[in-house]
Phi, psi and omega in degrees: 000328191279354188277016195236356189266022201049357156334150186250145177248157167240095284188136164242126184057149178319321185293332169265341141308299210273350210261308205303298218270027170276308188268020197059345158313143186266173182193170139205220218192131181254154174296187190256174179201199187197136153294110161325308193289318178268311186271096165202155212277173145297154195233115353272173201267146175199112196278142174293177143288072208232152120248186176218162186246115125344040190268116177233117148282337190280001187228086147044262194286005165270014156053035161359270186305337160295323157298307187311299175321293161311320172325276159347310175289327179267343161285346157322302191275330208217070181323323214261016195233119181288172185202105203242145199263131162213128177161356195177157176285150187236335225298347182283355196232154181246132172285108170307352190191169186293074202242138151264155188248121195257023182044237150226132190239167177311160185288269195335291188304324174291320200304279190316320172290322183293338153287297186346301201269152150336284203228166172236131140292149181191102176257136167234142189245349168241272147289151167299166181266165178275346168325307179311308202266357168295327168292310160296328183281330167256032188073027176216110194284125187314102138268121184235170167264141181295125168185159185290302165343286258233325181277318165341304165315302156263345156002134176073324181248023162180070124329317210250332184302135145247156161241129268198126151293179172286065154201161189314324187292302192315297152309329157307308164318296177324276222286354150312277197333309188304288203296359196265339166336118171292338169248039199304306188319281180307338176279304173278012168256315179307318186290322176283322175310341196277012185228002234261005162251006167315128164190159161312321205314310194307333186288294188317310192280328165282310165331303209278322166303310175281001180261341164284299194315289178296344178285309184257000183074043164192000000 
């Protein structure tokens, strides 16, 4: 109801402006960013057998039970490859295969798993997550599910994202596809460069615009 009160709305990313002005609200929208200072890889980059999982079970649109399920499939083929869960306790659910469970950690500890894995599952069903470019930014490639959400969004910036339809066999195949590189290394210093003028500032500064513009009409 409130997208119907004349609000003027401010939207992260264009995709939740098109989902608001669905409802007649006008709005508009600042882009995504990545802290630098945190999310940047090590020198030189030298990757585990590891990838890692975005997991809220507890969060919907994070398409938990789907994840697992392509998980499952990519620890079948590729045994050797450790797999670590972080966004939540998980310890309560039962896991088909062999995992840690990193809970929720610090910005530094993520940073740091993220030089580590090859790849990230990170599913989003609704808005994208700030993950991808965080990730990207640290030399560790997103693998996500294909939606306009989610390409909208980062458009123009993930290059380096694969994308996956929503189901499990497809998202597997992806996170194959990452660890099956012959140039996994050399793939992700390419990947971190392709962000390497990324930052919030421009975000900050569009926000700050739109909030004069609509206060004074001008």
């Amino acid at each position: 109801n409130t997208y119907k009160m004349n609000f003027y709305g401010i939207t992260a990313g264009p995709w939740l402006m098109k989902k608001v002005g669905e409802y007649g609200m006008r709005a508009d929208y600042f882009d995504f960013g990545a802290d630098l200072d945190i999310y940047k890889p090590t020198a030189p980059i030298k990757k585990k057998k590891k990838i890692c999982f975005y997991a809220r079970p507890v969060t919907e649109r994070r398409a938990f039970e789907i994840g697992v399920m392509a998980l499952d499939i990519f620890k079948k083929k590729h045994p050797e490859y450790e797999i670590e869960f972080m966004g939540w306790d998980v310890s309560n659910f039962k896991i088909p295969f062999k995992f840690e469970n990193r809970g929720i950690i610090t910005h530094s500890e993520l940073a740091e798993l993220y030089h580590e894995s090859v790849a990230c599952l990170v599913m989003s069903l609704t808005n994208v997550s700030l993950l991808p470019l965080e990730l990207i930014a640290a030399g560790c490639i997103p693998v996500m599910n294909e939606g306009e959400n989610n390409r909208m969004v980062l458009h123009g910036m993930d290059q380096y994202v694969d994308y996956a339809e929503t189901n499990p066999i497809e998202l597997a195949e992806a996170l194959c596809r990452a660890v099956e590189r012959d140039d996994i290394d050399d793939y992700a210093q390419a990947a971190v460069e392709s962000v390497s003028s990324l930052s919030w500032d421009g975000s900050y500064e569009k926000v700050e615009q739109i909030i004069r513009r609509e206060v004074t009409g001008r």
